[in-house]
NUPA-869469 format. One line per 5 residues: their letters; for each residue x, y negated, z of N, C-alpha, C. Coordinates in steps of 0.02 Angstrom, whole numbers, plus 50000, padded with zeros to 5 digits. Layout:
A> X/Y/Z/X/Y/Z/X/Y/Z | ...;
***
This chain:
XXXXX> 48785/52073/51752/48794/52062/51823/48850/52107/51848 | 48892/52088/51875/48940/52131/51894/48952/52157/51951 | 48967/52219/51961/48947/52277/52016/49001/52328/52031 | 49015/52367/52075/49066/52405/52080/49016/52444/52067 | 49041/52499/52033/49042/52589/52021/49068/52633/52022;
XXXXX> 49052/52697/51985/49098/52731/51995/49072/52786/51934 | 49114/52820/51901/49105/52862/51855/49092/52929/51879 | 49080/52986/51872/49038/53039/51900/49010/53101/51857 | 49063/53156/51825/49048/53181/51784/49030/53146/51718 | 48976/53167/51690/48963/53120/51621/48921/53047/51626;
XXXXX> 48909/53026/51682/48864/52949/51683/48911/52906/51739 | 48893/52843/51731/48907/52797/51766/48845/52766/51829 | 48855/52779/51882/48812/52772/51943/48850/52699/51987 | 48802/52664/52008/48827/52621/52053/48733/52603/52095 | 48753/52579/52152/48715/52545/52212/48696/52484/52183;
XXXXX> 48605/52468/52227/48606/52409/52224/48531/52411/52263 | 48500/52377/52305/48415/52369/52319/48364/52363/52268 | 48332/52375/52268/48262/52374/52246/48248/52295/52227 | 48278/52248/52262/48264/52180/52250/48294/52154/52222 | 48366/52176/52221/48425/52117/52186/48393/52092/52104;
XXXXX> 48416/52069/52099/48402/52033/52021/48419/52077/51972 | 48474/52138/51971/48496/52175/51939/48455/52236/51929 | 48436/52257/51963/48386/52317/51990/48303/52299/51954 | 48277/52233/51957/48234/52204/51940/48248/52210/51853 | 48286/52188/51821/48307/52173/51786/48292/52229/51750;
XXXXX> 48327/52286/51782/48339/52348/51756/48275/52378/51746 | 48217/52374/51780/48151/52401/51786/48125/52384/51708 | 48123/52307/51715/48095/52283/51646/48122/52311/51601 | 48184/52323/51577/48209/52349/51500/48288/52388/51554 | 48282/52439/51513/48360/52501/51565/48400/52481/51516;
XXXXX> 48420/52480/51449/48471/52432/51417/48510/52404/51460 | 48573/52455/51446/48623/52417/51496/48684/52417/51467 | 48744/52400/51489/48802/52388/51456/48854/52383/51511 | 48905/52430/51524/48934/52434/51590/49000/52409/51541 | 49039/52365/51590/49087/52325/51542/49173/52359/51611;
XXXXX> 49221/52368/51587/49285/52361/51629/49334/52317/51590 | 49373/52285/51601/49424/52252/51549/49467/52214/51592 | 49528/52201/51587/49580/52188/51607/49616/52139/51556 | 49671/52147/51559/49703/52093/51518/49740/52127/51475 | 49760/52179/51501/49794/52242/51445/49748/52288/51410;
XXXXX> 49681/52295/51411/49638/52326/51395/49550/52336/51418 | 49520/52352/51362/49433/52353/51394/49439/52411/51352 | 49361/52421/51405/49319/52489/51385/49229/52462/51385 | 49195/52472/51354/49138/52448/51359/49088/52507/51337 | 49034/52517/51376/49008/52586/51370/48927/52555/51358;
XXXXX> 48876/52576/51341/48820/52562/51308/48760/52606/51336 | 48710/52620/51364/48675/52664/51363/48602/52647/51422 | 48571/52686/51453/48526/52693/51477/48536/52684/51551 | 48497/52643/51599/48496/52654/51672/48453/52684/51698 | 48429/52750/51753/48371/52773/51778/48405/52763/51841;
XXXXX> 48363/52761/51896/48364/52776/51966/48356/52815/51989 | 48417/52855/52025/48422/52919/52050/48388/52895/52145 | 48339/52929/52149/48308/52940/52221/48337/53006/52261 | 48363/53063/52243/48380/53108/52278/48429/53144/52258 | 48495/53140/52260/48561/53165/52255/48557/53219/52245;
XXXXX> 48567/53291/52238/48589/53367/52282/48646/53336/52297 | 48659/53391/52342/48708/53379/52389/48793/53388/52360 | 48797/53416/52293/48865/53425/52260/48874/53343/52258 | 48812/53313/52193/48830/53256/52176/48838/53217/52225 | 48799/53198/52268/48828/53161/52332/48904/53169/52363;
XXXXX> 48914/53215/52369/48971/53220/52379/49035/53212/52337 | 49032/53213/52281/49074/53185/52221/49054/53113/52233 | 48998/53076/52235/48991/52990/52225/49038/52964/52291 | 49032/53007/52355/49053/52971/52418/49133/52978/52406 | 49144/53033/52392/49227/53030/52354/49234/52974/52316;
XXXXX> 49199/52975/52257/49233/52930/52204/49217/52846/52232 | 49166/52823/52267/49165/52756/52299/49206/52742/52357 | 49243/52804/52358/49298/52811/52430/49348/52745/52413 | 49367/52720/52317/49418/52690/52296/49392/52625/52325 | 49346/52602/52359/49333/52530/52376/49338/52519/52441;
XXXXX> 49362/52575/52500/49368/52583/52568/49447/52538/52551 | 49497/52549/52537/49535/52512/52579/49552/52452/52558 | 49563/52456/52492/49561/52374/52468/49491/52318/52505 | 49427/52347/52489/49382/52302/52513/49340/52334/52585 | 49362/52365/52623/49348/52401/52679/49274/52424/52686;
XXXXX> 49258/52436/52602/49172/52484/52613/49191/52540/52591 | 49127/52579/52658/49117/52653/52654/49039/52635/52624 | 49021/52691/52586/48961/52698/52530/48904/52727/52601 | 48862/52723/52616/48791/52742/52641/48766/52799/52613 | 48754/52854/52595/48704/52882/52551/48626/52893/52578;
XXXXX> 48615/52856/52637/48580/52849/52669/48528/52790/52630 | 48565/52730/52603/48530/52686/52579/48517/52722/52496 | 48530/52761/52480/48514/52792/52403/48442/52832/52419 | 48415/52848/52461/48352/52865/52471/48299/52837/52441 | 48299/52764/52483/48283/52695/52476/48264/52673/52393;
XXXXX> 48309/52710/52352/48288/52682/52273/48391/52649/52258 | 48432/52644/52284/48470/52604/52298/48529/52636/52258 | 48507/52680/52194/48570/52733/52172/48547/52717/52100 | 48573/52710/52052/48565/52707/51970/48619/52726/51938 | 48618/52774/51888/48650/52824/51857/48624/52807/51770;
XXXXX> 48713/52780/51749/48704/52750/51669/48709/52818/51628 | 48675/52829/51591/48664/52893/51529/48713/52834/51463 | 48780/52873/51468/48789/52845/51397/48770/52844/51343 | 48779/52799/51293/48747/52823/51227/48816/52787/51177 | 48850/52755/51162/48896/52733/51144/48957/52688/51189;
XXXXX> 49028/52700/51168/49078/52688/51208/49126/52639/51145 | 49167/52608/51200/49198/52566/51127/49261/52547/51200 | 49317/52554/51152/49389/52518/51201/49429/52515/51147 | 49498/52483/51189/49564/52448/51145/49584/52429/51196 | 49661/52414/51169/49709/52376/51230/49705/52307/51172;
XXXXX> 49744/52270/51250/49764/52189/51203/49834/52191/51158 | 49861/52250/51160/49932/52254/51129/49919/52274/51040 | 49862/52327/51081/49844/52382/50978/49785/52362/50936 | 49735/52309/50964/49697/52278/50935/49705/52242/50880 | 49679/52259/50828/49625/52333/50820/49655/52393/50799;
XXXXX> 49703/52410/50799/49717/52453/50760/49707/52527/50816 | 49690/52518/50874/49680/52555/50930/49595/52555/50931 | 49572/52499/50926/49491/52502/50935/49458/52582/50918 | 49427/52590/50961/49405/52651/50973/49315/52664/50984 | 49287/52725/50950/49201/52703/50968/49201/52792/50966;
XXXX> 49159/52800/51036/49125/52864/51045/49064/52872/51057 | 49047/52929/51026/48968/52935/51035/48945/52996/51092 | 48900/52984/51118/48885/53035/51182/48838/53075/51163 | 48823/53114/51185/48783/53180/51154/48707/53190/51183;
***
C-alpha cells in the first residue's frame, strides 16, 4: 500500500488511522516491506512495523522536520496531535537491498541491520 514517510534516524515511520486497511493489515502480521524506486534506481528495505503512541519530544521534532518535505509540493503539514491517537508506525529494519537501472546488477546491493 503506498504511503508517504519519512526516514528518522535508524527506522522508517509514516502516519496512518487505526482503520485504514494498512494499519489493520499491519496488526495481523508487522511484516512489512517499505519500497522507493524511480526509474533510475530502487531501494527496498524489509523489516518490522510497531506503533509508536508517544513520541519524546526530540523525536517528534525530527519527524515534523522530516514530513516538512510534503508541505510544499503537496501542501501537508504533519499533526502530531493525530499520533496520540495510534496514527504513528515506525519500520525496524531488518534487511535493505538497492541498485540503479544503469549498474544492474553489478551495483545490486544488500544490507543487514543490526
Amino acid at each position: 500500500m503506498p504511503t508517504w514517510g519519512v526516514w528518522v534516524g535508524e527506522a522508517f515511520y509514516w502516519e496512518g488511522g487505526l482503520q485504514t486497511r494498512r494499519a489493520r493489515n499491519v496488526a495481523l502480521r508487522a511484516d512489512v516491506v517499505v519500497s522507493i524506486g524511480d526509474d533510475d534506481a530502487a531501494v527496498v528495505i524489509e523489516g518490522r512495523a510497531v506503533r509508536v503512541t508517544d513520541p519524546d519530544a526530540a523525536l517528534e521534532a525530527e519527524l515534523v522536520a522530516a514530513f516538512g518535505k510534503y508541505a510544499g509540493p503537496f501542501d501537508y503539514v504533519v499533526d502530531p496531535a493525530n499520533w496520540q491517537t495510534g496514527g504513528l508506525w515506525r519500520v525496524d529494519p531488518s534487511v535493505g537491498f538497492g541498485w540503479t537501472a544503469h549498474g544492474y546488477p553489478g551495483d545490486a546491493t544488500r544490507w543487514r541491520f543490526g
